[in-house]
Structure formats: C-alpha cells, structure tokens
DRENRO-742936 format. One record per residue: residue in three letters; chain; z, x, y of N, C-alpha, C, CB in turn. Coordinates in steps of 0.2 Angstrom, whole numbers. Glycine has a CB too. Example, Ala and Ser with C-alpha at 12.3 -4.5 7.8 and 13.67 -1.06 7.14 Angstrom:
2
(Ala A (39 66 -28) (39 62 -22) (39 66 -16) (45 57 -22)),
(Ser A (35 64 -11) (36 68 -5) (39 64 0) (29 70 -3)),
END
This chain:
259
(Unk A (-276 -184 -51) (-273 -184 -57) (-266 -186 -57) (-273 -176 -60)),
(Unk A (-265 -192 -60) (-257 -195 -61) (-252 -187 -62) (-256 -201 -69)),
(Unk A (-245 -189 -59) (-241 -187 -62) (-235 -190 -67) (-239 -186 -59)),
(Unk A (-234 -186 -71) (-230 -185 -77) (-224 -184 -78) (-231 -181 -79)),
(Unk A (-218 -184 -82) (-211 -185 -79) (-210 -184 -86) (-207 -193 -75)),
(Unk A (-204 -178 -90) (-201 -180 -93) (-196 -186 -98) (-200 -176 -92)),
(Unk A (-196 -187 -104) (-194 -192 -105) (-187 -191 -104) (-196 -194 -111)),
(Unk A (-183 -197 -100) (-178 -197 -97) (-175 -195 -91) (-176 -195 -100)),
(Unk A (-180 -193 -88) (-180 -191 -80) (-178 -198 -75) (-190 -188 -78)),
(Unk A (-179 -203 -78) (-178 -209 -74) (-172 -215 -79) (-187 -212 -73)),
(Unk A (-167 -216 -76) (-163 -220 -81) (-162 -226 -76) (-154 -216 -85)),
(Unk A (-163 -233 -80) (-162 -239 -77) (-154 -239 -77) (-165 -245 -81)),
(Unk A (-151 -242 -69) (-145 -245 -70) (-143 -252 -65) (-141 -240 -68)),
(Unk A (-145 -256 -71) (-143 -264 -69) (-137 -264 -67) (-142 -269 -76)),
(Unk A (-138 -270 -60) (-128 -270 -61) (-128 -274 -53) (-123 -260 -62)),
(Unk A (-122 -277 -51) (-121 -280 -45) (-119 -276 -40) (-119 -283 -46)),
(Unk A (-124 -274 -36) (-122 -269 -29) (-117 -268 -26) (-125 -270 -24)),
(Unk A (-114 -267 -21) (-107 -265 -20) (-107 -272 -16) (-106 -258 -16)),
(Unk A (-100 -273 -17) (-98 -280 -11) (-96 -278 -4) (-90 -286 -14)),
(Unk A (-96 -273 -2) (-92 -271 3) (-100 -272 7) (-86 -262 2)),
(Unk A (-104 -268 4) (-112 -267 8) (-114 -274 8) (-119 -262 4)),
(Unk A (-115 -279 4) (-115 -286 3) (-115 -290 10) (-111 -287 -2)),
(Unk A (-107 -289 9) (-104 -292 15) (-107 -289 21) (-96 -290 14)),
(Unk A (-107 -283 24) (-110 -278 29) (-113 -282 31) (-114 -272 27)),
(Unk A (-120 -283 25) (-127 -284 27) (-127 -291 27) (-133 -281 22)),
(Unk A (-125 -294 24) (-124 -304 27) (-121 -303 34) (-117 -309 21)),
(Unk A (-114 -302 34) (-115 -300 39) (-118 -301 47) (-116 -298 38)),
(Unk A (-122 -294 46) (-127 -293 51) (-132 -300 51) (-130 -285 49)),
(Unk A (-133 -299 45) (-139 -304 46) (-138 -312 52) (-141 -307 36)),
(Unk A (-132 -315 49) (-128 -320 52) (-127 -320 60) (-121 -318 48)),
(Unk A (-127 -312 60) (-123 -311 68) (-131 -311 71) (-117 -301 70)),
(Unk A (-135 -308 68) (-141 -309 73) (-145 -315 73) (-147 -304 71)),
(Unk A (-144 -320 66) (-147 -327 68) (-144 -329 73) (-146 -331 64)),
(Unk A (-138 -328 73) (-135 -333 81) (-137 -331 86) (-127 -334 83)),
(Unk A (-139 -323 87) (-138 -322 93) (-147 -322 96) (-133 -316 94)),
(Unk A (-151 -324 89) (-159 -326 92) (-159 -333 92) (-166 -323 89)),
(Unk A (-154 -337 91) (-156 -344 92) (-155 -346 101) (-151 -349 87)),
(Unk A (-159 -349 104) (-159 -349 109) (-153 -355 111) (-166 -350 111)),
(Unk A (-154 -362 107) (-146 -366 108) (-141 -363 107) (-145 -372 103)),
(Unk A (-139 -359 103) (-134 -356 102) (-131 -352 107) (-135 -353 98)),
(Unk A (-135 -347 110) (-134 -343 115) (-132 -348 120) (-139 -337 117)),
(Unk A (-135 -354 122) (-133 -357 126) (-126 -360 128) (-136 -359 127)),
(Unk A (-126 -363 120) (-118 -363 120) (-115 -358 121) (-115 -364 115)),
(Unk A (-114 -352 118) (-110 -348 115) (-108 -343 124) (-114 -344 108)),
(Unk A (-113 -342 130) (-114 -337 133) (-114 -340 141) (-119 -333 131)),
(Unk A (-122 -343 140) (-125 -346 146) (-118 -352 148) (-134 -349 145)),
(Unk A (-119 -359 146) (-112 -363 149) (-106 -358 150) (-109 -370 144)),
(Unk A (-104 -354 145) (-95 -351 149) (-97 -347 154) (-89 -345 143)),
(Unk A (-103 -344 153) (-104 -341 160) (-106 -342 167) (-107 -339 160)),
(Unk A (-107 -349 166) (-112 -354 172) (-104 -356 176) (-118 -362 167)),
(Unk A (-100 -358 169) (-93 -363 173) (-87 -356 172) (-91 -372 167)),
(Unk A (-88 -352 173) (-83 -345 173) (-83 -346 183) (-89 -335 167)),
(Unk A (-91 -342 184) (-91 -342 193) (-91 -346 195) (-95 -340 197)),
(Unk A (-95 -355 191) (-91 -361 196) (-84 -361 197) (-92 -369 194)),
(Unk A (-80 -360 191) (-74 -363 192) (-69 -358 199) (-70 -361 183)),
(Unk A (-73 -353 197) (-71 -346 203) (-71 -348 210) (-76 -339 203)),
(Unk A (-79 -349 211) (-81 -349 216) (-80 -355 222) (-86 -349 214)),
(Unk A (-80 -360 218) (-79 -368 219) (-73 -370 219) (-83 -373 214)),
(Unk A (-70 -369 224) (-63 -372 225) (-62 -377 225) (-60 -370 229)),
(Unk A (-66 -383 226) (-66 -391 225) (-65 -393 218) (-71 -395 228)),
(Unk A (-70 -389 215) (-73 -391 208) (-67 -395 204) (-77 -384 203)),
(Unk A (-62 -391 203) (-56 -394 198) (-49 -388 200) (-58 -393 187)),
(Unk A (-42 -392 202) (-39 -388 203) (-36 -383 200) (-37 -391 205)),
(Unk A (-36 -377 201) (-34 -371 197) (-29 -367 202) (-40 -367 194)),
(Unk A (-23 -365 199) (-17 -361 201) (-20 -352 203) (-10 -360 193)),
(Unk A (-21 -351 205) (-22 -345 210) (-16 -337 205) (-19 -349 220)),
(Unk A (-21 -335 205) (-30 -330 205) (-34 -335 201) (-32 -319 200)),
(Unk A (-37 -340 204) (-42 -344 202) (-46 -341 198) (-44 -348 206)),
(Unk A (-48 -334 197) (-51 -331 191) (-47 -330 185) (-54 -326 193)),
(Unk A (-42 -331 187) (-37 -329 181) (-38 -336 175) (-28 -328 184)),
(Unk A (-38 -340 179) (-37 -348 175) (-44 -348 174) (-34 -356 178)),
(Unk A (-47 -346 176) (-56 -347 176) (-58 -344 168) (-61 -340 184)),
(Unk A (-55 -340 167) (-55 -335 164) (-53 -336 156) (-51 -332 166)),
(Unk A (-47 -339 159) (-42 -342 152) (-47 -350 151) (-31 -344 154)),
(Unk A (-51 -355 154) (-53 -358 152) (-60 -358 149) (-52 -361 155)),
(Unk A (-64 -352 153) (-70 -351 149) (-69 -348 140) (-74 -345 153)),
(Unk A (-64 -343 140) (-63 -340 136) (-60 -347 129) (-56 -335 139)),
(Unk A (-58 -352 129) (-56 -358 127) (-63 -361 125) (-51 -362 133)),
(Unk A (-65 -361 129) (-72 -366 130) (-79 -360 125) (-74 -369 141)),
(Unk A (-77 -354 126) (-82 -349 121) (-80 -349 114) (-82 -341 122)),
(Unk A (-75 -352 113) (-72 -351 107) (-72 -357 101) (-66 -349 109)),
(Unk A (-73 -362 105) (-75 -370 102) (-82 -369 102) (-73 -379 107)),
(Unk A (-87 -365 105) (-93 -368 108) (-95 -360 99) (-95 -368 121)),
(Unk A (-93 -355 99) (-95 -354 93) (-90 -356 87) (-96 -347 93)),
(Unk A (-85 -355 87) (-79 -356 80) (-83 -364 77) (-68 -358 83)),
(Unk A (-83 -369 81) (-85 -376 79) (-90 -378 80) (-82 -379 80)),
(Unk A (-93 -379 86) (-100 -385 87) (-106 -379 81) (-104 -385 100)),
(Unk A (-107 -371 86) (-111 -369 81) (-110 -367 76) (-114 -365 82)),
(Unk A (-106 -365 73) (-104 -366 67) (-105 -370 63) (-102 -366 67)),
(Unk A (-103 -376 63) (-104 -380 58) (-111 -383 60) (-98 -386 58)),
(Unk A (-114 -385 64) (-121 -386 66) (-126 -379 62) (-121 -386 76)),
(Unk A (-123 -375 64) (-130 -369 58) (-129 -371 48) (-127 -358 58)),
(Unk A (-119 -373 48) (-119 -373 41) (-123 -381 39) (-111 -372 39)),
(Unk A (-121 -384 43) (-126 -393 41) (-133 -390 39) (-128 -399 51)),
(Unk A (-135 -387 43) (-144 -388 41) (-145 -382 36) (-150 -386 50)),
(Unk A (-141 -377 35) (-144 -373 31) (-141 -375 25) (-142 -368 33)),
(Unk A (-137 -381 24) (-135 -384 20) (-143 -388 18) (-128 -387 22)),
(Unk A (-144 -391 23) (-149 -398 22) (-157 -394 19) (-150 -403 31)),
(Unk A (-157 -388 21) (-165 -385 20) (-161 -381 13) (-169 -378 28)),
(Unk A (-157 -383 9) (-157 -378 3) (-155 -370 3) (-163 -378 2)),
(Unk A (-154 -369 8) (-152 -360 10) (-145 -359 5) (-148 -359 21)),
(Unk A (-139 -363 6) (-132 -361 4) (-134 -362 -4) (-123 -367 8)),
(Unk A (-137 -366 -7) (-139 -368 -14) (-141 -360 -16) (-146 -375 -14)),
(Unk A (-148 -359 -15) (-152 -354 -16) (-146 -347 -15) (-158 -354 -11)),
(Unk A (-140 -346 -7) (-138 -342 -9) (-131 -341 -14) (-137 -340 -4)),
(Unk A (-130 -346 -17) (-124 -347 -19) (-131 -345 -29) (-118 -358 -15)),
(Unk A (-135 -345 -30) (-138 -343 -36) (-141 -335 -34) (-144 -349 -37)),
(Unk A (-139 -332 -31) (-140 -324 -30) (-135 -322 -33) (-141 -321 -23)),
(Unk A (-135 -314 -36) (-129 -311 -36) (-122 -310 -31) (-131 -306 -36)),
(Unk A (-126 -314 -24) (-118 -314 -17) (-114 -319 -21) (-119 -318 -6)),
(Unk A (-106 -315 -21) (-101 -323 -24) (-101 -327 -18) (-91 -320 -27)),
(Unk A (-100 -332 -19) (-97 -339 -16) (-93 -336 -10) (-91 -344 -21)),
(Unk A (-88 -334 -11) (-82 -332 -6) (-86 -326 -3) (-73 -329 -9)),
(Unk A (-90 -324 -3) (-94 -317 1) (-98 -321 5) (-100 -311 -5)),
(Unk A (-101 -327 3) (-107 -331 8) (-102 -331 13) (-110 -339 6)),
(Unk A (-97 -337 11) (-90 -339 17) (-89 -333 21) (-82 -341 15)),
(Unk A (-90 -329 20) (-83 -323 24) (-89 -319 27) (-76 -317 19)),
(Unk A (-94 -319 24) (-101 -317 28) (-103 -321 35) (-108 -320 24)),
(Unk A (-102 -327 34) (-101 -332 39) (-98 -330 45) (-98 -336 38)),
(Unk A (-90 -332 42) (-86 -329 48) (-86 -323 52) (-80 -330 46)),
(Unk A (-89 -315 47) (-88 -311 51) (-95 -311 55) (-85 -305 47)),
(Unk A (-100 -314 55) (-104 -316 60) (-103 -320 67) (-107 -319 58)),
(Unk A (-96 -324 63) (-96 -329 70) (-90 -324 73) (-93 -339 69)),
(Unk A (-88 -320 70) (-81 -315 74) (-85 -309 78) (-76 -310 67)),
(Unk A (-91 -309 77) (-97 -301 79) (-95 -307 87) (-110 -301 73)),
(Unk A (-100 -310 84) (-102 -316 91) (-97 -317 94) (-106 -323 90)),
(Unk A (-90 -318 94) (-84 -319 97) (-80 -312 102) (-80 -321 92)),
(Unk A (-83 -308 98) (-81 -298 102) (-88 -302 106) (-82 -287 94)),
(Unk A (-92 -301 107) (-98 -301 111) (-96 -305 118) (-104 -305 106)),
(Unk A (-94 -313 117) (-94 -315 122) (-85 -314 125) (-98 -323 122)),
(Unk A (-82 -312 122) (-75 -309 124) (-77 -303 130) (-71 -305 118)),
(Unk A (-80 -299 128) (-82 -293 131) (-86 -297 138) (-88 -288 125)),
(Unk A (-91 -298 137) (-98 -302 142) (-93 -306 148) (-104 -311 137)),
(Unk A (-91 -310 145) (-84 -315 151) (-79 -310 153) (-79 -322 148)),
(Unk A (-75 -306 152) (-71 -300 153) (-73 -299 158) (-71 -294 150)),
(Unk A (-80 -294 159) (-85 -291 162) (-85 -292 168) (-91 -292 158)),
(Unk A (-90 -301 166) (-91 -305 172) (-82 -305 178) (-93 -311 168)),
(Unk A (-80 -306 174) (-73 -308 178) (-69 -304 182) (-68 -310 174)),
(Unk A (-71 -296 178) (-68 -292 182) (-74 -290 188) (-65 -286 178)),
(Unk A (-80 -291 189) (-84 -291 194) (-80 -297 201) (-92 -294 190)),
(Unk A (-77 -303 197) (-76 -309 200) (-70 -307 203) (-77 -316 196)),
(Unk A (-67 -301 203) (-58 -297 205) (-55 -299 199) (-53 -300 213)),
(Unk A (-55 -300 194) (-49 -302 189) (-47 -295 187) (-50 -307 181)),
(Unk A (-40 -295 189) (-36 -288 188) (-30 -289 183) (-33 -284 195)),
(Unk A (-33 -287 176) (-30 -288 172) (-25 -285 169) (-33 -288 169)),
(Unk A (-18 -286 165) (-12 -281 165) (-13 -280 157) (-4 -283 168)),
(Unk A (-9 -276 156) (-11 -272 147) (-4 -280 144) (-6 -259 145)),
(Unk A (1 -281 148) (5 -288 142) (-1 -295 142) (16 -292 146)),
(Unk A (-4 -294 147) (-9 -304 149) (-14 -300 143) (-16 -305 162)),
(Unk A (-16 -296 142) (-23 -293 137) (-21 -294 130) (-26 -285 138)),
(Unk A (-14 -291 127) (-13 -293 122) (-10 -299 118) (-12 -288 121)),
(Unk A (-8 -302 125) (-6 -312 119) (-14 -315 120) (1 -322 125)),
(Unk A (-18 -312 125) (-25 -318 126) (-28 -312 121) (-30 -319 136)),
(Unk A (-29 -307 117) (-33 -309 112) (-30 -310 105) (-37 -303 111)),
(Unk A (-24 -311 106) (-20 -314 100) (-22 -325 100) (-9 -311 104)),
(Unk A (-21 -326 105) (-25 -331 107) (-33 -332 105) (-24 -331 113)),
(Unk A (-35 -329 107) (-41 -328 105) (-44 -329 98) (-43 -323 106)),
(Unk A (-41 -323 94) (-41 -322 88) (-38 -330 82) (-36 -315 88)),
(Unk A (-32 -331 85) (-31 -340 84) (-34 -343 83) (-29 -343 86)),
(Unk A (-38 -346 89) (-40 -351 92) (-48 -351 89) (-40 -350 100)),
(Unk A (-52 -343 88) (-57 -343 83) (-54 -346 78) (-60 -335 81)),
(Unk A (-53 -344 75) (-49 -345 68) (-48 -352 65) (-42 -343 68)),
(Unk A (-44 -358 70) (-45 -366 70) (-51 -366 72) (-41 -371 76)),
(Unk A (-51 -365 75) (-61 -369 77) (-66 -367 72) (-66 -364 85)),
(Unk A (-68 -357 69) (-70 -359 63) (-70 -361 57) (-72 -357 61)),
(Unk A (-63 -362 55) (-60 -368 51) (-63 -376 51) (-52 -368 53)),
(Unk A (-63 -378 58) (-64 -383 57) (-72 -385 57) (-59 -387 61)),
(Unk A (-75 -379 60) (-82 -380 60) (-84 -382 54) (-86 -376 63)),
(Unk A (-81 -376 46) (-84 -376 41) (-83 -382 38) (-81 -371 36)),
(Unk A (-77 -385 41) (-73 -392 37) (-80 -399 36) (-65 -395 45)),
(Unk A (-82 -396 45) (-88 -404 46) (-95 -401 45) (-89 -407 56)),
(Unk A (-96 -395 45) (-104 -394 42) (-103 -392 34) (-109 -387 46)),
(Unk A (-98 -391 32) (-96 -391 25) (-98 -397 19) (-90 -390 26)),
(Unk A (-96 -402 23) (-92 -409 21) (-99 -415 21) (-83 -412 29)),
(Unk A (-102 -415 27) (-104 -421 30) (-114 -419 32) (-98 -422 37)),
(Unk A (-118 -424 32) (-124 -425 32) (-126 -420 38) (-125 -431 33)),
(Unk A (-130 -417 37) (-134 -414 41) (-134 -416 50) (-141 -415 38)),
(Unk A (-139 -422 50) (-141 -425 57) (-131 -428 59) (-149 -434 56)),
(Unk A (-128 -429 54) (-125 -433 55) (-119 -427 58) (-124 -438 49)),
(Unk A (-118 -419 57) (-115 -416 58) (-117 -415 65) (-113 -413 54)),
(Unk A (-123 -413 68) (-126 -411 74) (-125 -416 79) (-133 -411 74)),
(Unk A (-125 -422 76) (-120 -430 83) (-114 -426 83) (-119 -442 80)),
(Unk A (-111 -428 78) (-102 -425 79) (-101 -420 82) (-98 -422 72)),
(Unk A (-102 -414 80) (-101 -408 82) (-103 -409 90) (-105 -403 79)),
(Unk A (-109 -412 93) (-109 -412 100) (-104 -416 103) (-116 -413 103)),
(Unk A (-105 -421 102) (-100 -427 104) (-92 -423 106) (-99 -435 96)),
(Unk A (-91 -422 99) (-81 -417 98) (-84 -413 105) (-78 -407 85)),
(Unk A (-88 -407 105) (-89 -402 111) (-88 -406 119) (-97 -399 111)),
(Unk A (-94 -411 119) (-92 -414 127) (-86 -417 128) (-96 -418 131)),
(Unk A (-83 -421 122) (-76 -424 124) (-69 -419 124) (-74 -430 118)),
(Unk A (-71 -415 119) (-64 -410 122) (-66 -405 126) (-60 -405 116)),
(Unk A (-72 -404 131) (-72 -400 136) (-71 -404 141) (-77 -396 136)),
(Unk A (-72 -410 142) (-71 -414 147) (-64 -416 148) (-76 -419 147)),
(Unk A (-59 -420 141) (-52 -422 140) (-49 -420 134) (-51 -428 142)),
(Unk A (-52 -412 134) (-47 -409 127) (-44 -403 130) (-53 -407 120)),
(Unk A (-42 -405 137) (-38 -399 139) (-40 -392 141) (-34 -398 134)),
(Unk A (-49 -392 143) (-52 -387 143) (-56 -384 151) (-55 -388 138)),
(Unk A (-59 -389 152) (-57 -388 160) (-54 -392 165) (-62 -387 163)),
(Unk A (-52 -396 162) (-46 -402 167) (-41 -400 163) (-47 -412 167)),
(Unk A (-34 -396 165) (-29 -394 162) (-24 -400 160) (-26 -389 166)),
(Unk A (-22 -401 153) (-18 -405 152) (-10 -410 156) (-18 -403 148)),
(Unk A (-9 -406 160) (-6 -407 166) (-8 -413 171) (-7 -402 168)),
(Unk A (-15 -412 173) (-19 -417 176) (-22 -425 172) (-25 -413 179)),
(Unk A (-21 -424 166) (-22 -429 163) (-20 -435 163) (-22 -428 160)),
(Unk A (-24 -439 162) (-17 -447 166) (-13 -449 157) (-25 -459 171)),
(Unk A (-6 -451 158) (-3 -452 153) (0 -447 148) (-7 -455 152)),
(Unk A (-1 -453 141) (0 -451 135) (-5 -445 133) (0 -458 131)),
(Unk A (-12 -446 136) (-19 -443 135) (-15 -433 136) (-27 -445 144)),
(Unk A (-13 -432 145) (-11 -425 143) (-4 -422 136) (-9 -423 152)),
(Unk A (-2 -428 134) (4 -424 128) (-1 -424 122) (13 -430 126)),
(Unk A (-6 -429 120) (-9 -426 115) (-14 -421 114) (-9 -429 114)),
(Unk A (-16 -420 120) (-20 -413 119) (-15 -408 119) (-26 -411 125)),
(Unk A (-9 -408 121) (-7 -401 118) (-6 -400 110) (0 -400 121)),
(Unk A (-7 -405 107) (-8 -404 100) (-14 -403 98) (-6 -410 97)),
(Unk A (-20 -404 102) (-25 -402 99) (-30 -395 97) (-27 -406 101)),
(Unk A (-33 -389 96) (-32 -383 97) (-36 -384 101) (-33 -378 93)),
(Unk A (-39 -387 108) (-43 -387 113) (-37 -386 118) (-49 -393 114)),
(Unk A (-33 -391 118) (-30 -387 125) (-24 -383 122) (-27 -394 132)),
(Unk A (-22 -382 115) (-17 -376 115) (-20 -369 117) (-14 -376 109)),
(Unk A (-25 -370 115) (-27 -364 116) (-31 -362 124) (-30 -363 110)),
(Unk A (-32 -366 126) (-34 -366 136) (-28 -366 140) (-40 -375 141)),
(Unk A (-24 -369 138) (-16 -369 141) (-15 -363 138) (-10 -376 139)),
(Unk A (-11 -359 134) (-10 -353 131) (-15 -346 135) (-14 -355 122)),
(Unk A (-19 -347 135) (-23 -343 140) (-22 -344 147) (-30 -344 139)),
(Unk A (-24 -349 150) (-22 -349 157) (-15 -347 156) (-22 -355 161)),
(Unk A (-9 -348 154) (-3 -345 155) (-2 -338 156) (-1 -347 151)),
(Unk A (-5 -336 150) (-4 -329 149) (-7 -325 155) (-6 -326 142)),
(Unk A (-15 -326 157) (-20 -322 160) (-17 -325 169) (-29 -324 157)),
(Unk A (-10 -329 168) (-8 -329 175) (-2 -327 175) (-8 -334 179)),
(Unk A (0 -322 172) (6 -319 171) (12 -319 167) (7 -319 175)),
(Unk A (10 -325 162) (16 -327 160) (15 -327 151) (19 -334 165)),
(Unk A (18 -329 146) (17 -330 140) (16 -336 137) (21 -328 138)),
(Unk A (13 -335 130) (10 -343 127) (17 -345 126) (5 -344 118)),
(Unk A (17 -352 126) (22 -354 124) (22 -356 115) (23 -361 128)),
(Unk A (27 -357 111) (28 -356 104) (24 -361 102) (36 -356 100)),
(Unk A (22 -367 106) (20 -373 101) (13 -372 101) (22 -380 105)),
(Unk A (10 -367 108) (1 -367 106) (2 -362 102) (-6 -366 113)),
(Unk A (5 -358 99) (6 -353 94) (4 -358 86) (14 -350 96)),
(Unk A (10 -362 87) (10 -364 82) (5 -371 81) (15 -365 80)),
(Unk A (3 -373 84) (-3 -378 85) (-9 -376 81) (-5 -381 93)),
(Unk A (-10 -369 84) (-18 -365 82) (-18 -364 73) (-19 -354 87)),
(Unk A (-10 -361 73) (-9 -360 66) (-9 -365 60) (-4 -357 65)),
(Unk A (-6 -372 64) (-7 -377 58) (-15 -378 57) (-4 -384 61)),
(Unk A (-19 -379 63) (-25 -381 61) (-28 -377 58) (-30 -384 65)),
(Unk A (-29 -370 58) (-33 -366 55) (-32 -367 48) (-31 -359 57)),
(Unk A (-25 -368 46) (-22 -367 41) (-24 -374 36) (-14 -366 44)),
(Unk A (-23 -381 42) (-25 -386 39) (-33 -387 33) (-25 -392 45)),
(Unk A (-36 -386 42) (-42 -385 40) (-46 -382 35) (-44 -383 45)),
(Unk A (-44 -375 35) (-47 -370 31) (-45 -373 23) (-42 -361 32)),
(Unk A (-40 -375 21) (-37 -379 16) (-43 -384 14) (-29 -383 18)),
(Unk A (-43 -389 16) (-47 -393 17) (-54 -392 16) (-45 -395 24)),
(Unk A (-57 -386 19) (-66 -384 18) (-65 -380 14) (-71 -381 24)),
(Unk A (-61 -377 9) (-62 -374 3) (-63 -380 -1) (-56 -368 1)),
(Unk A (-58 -386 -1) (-58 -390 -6) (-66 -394 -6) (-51 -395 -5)),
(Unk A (-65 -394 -1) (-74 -400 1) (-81 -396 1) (-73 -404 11)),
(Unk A (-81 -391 4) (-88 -385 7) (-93 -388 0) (-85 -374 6)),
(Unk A (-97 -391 2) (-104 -392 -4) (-111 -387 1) (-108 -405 -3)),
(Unk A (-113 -386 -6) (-119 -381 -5) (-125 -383 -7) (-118 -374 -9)),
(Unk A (-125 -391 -6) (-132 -395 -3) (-131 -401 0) (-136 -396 -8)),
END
C-alpha cells in the first residue's frame, strides 16, 4: 500500500546551489582527473622524480654546487612546476576544449570564473602533492632543510605555479587542440634542457644564459637553487614570476574560448 503525505509536506526549492560546494566539488573532480591520467603523472611526478636522484646521485651528470641535493631539489621543484602549471595544463584545457567539455560546462548553472578557478585549484591540489612527494624523497636523499630555505622556496613555488598556470591557460585557452599538444611539449623539452632548468643559466654559452633569467623557467630554478642553498631569491626572479603571471593571466582572460 503506497504512502500518503499531507498536502504541503514537501515544498519545491529551485535555485542555484551554493558556489563555495561548486567550487569544492569541481575541484575535486579536476584534482582526480590528473592524477588518474597516466601521461600526466608522468609529467607531473615520475620525470622530477627520476631526475631528483640522478641529479643527486650522478655527480658527472651536470654540475651542481654542493649539498648537490639541495640544487637537486630546487631544480626538480622548477621542472614540477612547468611540467603541471603549463605543459598539462594547457594540454588537458586544449582537448577538453576540442571534445566540447568547457562549451557544455560553461551552459550549466557553474559560472564561467568557477570553471577557471576549478581548474586552477586542481592544478594547486596536484602542486601540494608533488611538493610534499619530492620533499619526502630528498630528505631520504640527506636534504636538511632550515625553516628561512622553506619559506622563500614555497613562496617561490607558489609564483612560479602561478606563471606557468597562467601561461598554460593562455596556450590551451587560445590555440588548436593537436596544435597546443606539439607546443606545449616542444616549450617543456626546450626550457628543460636550455630554459635554465637543469643546466643552470650560468653554464649557458652567451647571450642564451642572460635571457633565461627573464624567462619563469630559469627565474624560478635559479630562485630555488639559491634559496635551498642557503641563501635568498634575488628581486628580479621575484619579479620576473610576477610579470608573467600577471602578463599572462591578462592575456587568457581576454582570449580563453570554450570551443
């Protein structure tokens, strides 16, 4: 026998859910796509991890100033932070652009600026993640860390996310699909190889090492090695991180297409 309800027992209430849970739950959702995609993780974890204990271990590999885990350290940490703020980043926003995803979410009740900041605080989940993981690792490898080296390198950190996912939104925002998955990898191996990231701009031949200090690849791997060897960022990778963040972000609000 069904049950029965007085009239009024039940009142509809239409209406747009809370943004704060919105946000939460995008979010989450965001932070776990990246971290079941298998390329991703490989950017994001496996290479800084792989070249964290070569750089340690292998004293031929590329010269580095001693506690060679310390610079080890500050260059992985550099190289995790392009490898999520920009290559994946803008490589998830390309395609999810191309399969219709941002279209369809940008026609739901989520506002526009909630998709974006959904984003980011996924790619910021995944940035506490491999902060932590390389830490971890390093202090296994003897890195004996001091409370002033900890707070400019996550001040650094926090920057250096910031340019990178700026500029990731900028190119999977802006530009074709296939056509952002060549860029994005191409920008990754040239500034890991001569963007100041594991060959320190110092060793660079020329005019080559003055302009990577302009660029946020090696302000921000120079900036780290400095600090995590005892010493402080200098004001320019400070302000280098801030222009581009700043540029960039400007830039992929104006351009960001959602197909």
């Amino acid at each position: 026998m069904s049950a029965t309800f007085d009239s009024g027992t039940f009142s509809p209430d239409p209406g747009v859910g809370s943004r704060l849970r919105m946000l939460a739950v995008h979010t989450r959702t965001e932070t776990l796509l990246a971290l079941r995609h298998s390329e991703q993780l490989l950017l994001t974890l496996v290479i800084p991890l792989a070249l964290l204990v070569g750089l340690t271990l292998l004293e031929g590999l590329v010269e580095l100033p001693e506690p060679r885990v310390n610079a080890a350290l500050g260059t992985v940490l550099a190289l995790a932070m392009m490898s999520t703020g920009f290559t994946s980043q803008a490589i998830a926003l390309g395609f999810d652009r191309r399969y219709g995803l941002m279209r369809r979410l940008a026609a739901t009740a989520i506002p526009r600026w909630l998709v974006v900041t959904g984003r980011l605080g996924g790619m910021a989940a995944v940035v506490v993640i491999q902060v932590v993981v390389l830490s971890a690792v390093a202090l296994a490898l003897g890195w004996r860390p001091d409370g002033g080296s900890i707070g400019w390198a996550l001040l650094l950190v926090l920057l250096g996310a910031g340019a990178f996912g700026a500029c990731g939104l900028l190119l999977g925002g802006s530009v074709r699909a296939d056509l952002v998955l060549v860029i994005a990898n191409v920008v990754w191996f040239v500034l890991l190889f001569v963007g100041g990231i594991v060959v320190p701009a110092d060793q660079l031949p020329g005019a080559l090492g003055i302009v990577v200090e302009y660029l946020p690849s090696g302000a921000l791997a120079e900036g780290l090695r400095s600090v995590l060897l005892g010493g402080t960022p200098g004001l320019g990778h400070v302000v280098v991180l801030l222009v581009w963040g700043a540029v960039a972000g400007l830039v992929a609000a104006r351009t960001l297409k959602w197909d």
